[in-house]
N, CA, C and O atoms as a Tinker XYZ file with bonds, in Angstrom:
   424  protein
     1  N      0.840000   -1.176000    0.000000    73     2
     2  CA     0.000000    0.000000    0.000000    64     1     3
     3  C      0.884000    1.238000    0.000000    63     2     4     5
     4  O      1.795000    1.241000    0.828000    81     3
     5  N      0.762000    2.218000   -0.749000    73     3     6
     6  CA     1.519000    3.081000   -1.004000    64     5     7
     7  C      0.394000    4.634000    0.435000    63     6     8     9
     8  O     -0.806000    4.911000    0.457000    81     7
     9  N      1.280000    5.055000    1.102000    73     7    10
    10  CA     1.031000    5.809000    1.844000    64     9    11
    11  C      1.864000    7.454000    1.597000    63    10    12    13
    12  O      3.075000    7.657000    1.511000    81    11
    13  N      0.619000    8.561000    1.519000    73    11    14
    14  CA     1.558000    9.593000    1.231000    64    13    15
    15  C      1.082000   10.667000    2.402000    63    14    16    17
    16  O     -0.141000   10.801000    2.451000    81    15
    17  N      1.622000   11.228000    3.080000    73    15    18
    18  CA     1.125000   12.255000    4.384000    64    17    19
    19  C      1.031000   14.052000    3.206000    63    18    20    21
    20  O      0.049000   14.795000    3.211000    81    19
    21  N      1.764000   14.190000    2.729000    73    19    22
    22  CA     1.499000   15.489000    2.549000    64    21    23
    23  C      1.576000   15.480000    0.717000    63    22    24    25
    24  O      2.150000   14.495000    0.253000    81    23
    25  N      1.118000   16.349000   -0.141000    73    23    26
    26  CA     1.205000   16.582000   -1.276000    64    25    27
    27  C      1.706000   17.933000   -2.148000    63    26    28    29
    28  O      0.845000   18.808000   -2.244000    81    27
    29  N      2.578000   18.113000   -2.583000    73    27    30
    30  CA     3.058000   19.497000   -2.829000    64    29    31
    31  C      3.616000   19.666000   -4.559000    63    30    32    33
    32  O      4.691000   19.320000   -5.048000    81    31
    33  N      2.556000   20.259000   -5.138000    73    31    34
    34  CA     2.916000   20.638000   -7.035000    64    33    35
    35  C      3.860000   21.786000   -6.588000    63    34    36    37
    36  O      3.496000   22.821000   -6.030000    81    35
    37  N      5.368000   21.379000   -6.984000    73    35    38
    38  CA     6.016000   22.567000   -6.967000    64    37    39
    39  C      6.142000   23.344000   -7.864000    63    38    40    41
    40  O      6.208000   22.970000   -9.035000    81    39
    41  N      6.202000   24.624000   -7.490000    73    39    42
    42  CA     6.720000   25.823000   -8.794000    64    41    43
    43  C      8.059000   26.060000   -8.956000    63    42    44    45
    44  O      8.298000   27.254000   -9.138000    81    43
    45  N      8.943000   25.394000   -8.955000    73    43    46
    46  CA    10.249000   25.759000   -9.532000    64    45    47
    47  C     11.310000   24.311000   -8.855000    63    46    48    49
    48  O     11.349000   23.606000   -7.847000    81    47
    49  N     11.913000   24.445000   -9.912000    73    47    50
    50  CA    13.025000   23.239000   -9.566000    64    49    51
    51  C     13.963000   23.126000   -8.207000    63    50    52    53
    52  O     14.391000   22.281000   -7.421000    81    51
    53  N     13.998000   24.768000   -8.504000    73    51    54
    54  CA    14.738000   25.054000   -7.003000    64    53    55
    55  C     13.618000   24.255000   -5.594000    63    54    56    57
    56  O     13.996000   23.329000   -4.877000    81    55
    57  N     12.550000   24.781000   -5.535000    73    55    58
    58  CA    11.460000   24.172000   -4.520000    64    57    59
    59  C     11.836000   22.960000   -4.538000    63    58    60    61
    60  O     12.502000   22.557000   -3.584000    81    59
    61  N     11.520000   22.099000   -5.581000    73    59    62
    62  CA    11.637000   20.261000   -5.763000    64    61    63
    63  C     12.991000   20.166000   -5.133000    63    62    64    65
    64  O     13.065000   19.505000   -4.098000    81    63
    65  N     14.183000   20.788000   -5.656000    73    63    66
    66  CA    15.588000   19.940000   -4.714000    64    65    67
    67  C     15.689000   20.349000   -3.290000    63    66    68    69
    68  O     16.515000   19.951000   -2.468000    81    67
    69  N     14.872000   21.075000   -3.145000    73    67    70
    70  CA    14.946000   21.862000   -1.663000    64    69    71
    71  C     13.740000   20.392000   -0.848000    63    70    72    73
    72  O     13.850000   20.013000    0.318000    81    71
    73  N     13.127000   20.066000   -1.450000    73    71    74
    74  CA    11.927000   19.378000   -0.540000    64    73    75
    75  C     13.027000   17.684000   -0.887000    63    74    76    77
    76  O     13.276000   16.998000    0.104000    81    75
    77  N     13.377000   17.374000   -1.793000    73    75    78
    78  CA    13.942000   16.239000   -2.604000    64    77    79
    79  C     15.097000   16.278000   -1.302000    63    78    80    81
    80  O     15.546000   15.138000   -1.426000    81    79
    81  N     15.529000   16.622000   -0.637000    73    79    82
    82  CA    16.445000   16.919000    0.278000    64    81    83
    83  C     16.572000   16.203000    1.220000    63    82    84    85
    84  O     17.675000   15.771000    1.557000    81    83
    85  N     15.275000   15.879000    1.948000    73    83    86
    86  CA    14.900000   14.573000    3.073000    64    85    87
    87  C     14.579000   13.055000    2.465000    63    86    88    89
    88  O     13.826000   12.883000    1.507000    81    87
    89  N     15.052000   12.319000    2.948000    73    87    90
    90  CA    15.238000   10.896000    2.204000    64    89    91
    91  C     13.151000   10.437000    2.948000    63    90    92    93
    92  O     12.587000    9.551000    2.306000    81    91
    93  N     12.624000   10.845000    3.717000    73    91    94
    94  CA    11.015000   10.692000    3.861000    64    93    95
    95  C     10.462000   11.017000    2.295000    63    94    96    97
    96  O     10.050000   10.155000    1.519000    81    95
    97  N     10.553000   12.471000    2.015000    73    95    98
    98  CA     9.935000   12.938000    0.962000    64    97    99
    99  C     10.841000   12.192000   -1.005000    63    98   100   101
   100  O     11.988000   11.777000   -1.167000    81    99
   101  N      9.723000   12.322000   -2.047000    73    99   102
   102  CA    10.393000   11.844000   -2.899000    64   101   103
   103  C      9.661000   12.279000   -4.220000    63   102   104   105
   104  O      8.430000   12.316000   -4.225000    81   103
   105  N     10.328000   12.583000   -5.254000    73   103   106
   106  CA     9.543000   13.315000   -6.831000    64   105   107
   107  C      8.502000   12.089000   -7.429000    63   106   108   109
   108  O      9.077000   11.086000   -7.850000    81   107
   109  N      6.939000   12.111000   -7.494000    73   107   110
   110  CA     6.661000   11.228000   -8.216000    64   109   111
   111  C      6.486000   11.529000   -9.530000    63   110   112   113
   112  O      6.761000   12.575000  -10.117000    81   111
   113  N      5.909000   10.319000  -10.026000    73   111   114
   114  CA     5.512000   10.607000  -11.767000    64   113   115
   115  C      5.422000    9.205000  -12.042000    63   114   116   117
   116  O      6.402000    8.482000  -11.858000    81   115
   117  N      4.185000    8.696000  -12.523000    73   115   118
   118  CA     3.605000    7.852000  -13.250000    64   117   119
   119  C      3.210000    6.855000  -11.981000    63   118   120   121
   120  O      2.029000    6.521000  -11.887000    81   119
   121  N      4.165000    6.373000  -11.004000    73   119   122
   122  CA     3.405000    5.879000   -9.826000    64   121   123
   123  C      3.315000    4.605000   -9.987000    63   122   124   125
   124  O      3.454000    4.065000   -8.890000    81   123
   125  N      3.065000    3.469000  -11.242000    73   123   126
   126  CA     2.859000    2.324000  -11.663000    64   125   127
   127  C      3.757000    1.463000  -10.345000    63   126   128   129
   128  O      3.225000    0.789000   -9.464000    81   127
   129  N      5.027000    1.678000  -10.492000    73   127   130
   130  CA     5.785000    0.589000   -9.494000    64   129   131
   131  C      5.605000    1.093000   -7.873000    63   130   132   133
   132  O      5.279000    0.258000   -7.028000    81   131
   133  N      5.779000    2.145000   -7.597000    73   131   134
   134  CA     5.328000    2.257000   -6.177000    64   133   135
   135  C      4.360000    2.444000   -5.765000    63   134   136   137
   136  O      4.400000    3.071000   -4.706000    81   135
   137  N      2.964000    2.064000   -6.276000    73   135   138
   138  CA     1.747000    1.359000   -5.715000    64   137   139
   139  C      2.004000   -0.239000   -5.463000    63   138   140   141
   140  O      1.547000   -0.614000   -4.383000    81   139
   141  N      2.685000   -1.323000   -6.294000    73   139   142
   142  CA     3.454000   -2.547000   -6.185000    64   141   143
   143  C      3.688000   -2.634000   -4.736000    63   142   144   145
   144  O      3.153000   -3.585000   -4.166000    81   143
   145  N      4.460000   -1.731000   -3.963000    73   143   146
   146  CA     4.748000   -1.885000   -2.801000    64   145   147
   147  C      4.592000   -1.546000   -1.571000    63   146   148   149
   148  O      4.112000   -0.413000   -1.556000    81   147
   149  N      4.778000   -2.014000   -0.345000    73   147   150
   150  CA     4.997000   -1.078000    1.006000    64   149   151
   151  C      5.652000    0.144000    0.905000    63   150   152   153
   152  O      6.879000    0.141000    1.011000    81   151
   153  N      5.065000    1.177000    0.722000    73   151   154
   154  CA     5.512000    2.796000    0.119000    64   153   155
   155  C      5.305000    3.566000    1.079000    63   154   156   157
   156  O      4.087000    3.747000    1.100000    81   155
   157  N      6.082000    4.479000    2.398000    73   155   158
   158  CA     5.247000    5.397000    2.767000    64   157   159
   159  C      5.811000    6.643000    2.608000    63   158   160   161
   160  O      6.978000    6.475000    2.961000    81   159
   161  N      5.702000    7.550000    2.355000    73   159   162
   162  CA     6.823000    8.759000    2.251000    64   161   163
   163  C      5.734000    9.987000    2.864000    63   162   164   165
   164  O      4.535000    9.918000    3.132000    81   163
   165  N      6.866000   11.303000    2.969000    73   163   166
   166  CA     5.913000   12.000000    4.071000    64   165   167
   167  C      5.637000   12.924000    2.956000    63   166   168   169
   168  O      4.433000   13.181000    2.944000    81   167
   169  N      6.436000   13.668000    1.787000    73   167   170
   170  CA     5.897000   14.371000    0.904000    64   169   171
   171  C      6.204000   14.102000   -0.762000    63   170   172   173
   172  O      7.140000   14.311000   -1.534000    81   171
   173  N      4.975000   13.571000   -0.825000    73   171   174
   174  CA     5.291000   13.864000   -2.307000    64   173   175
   175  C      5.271000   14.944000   -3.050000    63   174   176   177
   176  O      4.428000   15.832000   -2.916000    81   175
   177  N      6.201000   14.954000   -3.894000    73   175   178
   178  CA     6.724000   16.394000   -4.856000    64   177   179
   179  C      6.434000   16.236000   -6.128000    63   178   180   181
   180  O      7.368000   15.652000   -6.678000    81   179
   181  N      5.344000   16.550000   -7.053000    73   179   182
   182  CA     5.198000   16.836000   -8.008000    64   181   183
   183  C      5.558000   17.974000   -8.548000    63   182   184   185
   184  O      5.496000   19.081000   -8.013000    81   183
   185  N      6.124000   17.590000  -10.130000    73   183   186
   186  CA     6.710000   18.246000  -11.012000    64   185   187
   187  C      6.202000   18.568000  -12.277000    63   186   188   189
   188  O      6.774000   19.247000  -13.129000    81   187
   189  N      5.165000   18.078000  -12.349000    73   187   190
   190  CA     4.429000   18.608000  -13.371000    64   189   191
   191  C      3.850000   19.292000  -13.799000    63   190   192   193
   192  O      2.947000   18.962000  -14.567000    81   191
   193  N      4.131000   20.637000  -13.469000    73   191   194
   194  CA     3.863000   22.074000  -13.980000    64   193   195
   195  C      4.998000   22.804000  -13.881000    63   194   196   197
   196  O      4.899000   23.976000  -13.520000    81   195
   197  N      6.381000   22.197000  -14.206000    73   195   198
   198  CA     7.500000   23.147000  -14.179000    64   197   199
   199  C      7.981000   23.132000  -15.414000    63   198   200   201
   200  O      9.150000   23.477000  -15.592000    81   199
   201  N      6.935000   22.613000  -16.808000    73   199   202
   202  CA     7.481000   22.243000  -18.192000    64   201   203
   203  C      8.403000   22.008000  -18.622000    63   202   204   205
   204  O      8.976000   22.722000  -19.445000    81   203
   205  N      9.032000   20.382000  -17.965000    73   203   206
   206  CA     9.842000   19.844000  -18.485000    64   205   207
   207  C      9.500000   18.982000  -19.281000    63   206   208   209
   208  O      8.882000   17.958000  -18.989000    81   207
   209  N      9.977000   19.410000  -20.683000    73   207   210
   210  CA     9.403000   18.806000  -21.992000    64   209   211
   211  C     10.065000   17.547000  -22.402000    63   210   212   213
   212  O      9.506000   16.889000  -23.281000    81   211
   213  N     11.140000   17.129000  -21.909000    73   211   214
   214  CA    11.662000   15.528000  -22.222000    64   213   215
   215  C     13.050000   15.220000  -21.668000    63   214   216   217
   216  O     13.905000   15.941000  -21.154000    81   215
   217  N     13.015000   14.300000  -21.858000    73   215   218
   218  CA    14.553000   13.735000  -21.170000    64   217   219
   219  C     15.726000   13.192000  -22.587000    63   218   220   221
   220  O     15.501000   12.306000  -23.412000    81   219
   221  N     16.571000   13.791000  -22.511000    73   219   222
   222  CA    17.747000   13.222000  -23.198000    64   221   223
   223  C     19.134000   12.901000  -22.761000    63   222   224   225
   224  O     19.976000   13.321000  -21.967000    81   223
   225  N     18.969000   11.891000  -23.716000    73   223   226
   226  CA    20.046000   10.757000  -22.913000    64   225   227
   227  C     21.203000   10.543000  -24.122000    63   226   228   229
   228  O     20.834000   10.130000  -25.221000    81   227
   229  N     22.708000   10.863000  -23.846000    73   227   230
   230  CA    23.804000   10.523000  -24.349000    64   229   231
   231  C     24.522000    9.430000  -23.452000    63   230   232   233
   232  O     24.025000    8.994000  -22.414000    81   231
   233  N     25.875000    8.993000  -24.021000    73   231   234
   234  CA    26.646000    7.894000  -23.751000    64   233   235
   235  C     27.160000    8.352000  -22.042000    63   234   236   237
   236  O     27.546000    7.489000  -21.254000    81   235
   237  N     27.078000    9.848000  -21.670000    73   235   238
   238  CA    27.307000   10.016000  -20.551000    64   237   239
   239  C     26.625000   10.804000  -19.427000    63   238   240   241
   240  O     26.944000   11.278000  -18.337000    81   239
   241  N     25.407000   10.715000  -20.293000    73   239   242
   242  CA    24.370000   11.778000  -18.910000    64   241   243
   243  C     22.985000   11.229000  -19.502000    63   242   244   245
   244  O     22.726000   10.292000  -20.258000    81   243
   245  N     22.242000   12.140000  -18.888000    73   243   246
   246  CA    20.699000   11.819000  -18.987000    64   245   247
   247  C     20.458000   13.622000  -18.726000    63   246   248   249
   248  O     21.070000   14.111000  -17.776000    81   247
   249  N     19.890000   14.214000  -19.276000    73   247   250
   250  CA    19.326000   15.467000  -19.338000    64   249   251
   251  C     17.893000   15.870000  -19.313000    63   250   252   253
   252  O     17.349000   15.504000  -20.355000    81   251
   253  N     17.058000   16.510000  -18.480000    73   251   254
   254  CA    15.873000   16.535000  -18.564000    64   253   255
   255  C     15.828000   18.184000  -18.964000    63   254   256   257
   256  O     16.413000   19.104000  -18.391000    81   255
   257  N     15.138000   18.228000  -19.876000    73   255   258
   258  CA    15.174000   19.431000  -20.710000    64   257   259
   259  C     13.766000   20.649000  -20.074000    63   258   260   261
   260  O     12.627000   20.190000  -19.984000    81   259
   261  N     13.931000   21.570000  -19.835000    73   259   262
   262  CA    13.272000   22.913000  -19.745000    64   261   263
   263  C     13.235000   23.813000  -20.096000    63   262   264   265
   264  O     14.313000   24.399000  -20.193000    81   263
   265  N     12.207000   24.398000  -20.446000    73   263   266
   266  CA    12.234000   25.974000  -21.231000    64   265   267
   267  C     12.533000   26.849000  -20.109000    63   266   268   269
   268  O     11.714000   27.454000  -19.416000    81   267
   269  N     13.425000   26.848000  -20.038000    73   267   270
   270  CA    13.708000   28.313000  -19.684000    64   269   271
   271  C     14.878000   29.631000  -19.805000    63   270   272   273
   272  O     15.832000   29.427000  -20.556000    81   271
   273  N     14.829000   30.501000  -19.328000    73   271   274
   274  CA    15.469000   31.923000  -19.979000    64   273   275
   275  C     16.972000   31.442000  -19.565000    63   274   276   277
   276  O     17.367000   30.668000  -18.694000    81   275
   277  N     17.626000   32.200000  -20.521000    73   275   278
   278  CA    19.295000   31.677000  -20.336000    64   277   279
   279  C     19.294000   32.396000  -18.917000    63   278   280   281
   280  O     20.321000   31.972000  -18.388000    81   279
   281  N     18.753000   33.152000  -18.144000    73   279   282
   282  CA    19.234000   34.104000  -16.422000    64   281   283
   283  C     19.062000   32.870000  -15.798000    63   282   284   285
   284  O     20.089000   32.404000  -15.306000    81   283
   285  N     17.290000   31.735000  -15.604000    73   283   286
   286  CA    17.278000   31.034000  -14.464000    64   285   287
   287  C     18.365000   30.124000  -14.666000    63   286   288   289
   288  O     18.687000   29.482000  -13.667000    81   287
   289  N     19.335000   29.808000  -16.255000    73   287   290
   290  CA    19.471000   28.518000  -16.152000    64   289   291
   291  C     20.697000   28.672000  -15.976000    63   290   292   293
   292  O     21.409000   27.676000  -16.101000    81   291
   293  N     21.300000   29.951000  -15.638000    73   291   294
   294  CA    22.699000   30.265000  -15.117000    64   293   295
   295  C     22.599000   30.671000  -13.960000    63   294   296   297
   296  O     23.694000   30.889000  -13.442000    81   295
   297  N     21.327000   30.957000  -13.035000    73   295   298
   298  CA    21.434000   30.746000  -11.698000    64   297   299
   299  C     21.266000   29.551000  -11.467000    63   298   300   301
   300  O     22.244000   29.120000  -10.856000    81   299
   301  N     20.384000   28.657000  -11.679000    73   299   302
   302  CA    19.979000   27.349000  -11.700000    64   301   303
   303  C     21.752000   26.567000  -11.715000    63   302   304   305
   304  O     22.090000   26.116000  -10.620000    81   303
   305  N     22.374000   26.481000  -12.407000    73   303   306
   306  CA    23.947000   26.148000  -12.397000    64   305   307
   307  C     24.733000   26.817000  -11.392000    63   306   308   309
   308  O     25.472000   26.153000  -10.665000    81   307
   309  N     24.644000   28.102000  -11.278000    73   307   310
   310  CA    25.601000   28.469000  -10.241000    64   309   311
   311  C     24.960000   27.894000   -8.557000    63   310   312   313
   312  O     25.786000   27.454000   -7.758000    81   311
   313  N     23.842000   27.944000   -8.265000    73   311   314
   314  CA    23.729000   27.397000   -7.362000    64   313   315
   315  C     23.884000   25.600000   -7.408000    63   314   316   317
   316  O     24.177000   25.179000   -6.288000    81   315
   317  N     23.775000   24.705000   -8.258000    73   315   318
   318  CA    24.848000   23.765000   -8.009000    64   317   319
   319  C     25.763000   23.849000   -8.059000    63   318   320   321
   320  O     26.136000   23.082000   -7.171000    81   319
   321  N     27.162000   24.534000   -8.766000    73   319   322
   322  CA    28.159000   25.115000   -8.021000    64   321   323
   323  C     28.333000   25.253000   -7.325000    63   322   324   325
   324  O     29.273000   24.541000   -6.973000    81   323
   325  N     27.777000   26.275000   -6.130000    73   323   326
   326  CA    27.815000   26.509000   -4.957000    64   325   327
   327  C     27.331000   24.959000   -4.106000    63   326   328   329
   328  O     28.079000   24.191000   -3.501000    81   327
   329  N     26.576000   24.902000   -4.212000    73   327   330
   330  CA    26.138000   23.515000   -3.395000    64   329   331
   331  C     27.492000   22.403000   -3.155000    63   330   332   333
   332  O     27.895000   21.891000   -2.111000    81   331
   333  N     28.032000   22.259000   -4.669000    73   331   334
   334  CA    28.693000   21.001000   -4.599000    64   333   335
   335  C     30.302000   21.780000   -4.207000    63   334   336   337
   336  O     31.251000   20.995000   -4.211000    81   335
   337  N     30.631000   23.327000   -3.864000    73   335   338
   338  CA    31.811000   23.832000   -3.376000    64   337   339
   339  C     31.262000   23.297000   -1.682000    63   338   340   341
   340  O     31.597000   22.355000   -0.965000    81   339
   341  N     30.581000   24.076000   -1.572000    73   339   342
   342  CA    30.316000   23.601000   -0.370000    64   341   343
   343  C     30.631000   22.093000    0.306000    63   342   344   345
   344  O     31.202000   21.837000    1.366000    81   343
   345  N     29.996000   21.108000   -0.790000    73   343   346
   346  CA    30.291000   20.142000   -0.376000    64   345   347
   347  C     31.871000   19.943000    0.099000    63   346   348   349
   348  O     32.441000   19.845000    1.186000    81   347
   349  N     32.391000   19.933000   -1.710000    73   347   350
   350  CA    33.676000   19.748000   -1.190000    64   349   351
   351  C     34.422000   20.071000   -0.086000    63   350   352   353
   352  O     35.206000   19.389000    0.575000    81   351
   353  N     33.840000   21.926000    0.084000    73   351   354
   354  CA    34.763000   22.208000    1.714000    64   353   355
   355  C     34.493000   21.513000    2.668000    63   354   356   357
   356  O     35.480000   21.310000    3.375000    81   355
   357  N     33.403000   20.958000    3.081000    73   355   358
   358  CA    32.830000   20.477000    3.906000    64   357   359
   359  C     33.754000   19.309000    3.999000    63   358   360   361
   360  O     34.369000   19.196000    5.060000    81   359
   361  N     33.982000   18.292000    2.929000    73   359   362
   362  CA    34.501000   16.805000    2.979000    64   361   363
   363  C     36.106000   17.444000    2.949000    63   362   364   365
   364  O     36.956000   16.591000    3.205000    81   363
   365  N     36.481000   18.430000    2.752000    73   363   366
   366  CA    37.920000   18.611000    3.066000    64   365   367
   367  C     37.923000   19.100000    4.629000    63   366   368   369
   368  O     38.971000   18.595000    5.031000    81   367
   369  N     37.547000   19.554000    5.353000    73   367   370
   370  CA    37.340000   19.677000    6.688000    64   369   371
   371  C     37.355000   18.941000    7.214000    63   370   372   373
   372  O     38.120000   18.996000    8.177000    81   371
   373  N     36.453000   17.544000    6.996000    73   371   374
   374  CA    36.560000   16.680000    7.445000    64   373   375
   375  C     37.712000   15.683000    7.617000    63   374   376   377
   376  O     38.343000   15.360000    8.623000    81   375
   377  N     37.803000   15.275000    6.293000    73   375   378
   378  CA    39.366000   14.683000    6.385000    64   377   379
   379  C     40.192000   15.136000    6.714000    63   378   380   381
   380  O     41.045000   14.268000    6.896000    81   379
   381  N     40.762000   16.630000    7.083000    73   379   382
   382  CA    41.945000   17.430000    7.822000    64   381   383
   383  C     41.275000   17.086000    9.519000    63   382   384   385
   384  O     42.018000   16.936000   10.490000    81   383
   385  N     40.343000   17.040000    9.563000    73   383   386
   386  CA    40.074000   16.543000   10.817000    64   385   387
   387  C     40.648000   15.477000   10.912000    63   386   388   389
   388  O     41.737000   15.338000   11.469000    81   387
   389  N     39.912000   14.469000   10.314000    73   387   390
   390  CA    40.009000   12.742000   10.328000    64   389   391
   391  C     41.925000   12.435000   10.910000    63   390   392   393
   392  O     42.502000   11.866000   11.837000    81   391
   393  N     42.357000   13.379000    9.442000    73   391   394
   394  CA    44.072000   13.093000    9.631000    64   393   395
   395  C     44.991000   13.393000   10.631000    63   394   396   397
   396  O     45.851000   12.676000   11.143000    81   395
   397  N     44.629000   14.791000   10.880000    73   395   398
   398  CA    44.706000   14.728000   12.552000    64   397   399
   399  C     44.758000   14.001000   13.707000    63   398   400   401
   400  O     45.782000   13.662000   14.302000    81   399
   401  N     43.288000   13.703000   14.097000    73   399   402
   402  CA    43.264000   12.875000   14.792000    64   401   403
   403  C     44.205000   11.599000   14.849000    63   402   404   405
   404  O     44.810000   11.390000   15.900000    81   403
   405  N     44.367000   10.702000   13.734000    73   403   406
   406  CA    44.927000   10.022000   13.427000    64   405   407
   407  C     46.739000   10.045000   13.626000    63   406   408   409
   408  O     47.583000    9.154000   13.728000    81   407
   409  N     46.786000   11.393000   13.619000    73   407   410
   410  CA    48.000000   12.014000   13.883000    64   409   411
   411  C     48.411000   12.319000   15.032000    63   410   412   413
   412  O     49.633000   12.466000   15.030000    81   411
   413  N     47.885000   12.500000   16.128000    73   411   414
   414  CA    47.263000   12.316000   17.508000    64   413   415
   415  C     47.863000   11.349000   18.098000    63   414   416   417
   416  O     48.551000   11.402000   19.118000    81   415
   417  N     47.523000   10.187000   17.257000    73   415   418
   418  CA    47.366000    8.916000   18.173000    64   417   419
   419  C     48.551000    7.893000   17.613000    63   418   420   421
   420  O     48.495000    6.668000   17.724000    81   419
   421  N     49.327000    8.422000   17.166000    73   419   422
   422  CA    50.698000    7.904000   16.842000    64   421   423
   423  C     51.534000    8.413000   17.556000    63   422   424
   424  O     52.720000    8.108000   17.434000    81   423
């Protein structure tokens, strides 16, 4: 039985990765296989009014295509940029930690 607590049509992609964020909540679309199972999630995120017109797929990505203005889709990029700098600082912090410690105890 597929169980859903909350329902949310988002308006912008940014919204969807922002909610897509908690491993409870999850993007549906078409639904066929997770009715199949024990499903419960706390929000589902629909995307179907943010006109994404198709998915294309080369030998090394998968691309889901959107109309939109060259401004959102160079903020839209710079904030994964930012996201995944972040990351990195984050996982370099860590390991200068990690090595440390490790350094510590020798």
């Amino acid at each position: 039985m597929l169980t859903i607590q909350n329902y949310k049509k988002v308006e912008s992609l940014e919204e969807a990765y922002e909610l897509n964020q908690k491993k409870a909540n999850r993007i549906v679309g078409g639904m066929m296989w997770m009715r199949m199972g024990d499903n419960r999630m706390n929000t589902a995120i629909d995307m179907s009014g943010l006109g994404l017109d198709k998915i294309e797929e080369s030998d090394e990505e998968f691309k889901i295509v959107k109309k939109m203005s060259k401004l959102n889709y160079k903020i839209f990029v710079a904030n994964i940029i930012l996201t995944s700098l972040f990351i990195l600082k984050f996982s370099a912090q860590l390991l200068w930690s990690i090595l440390k410690f490790i350094g510590r105890k020798r």
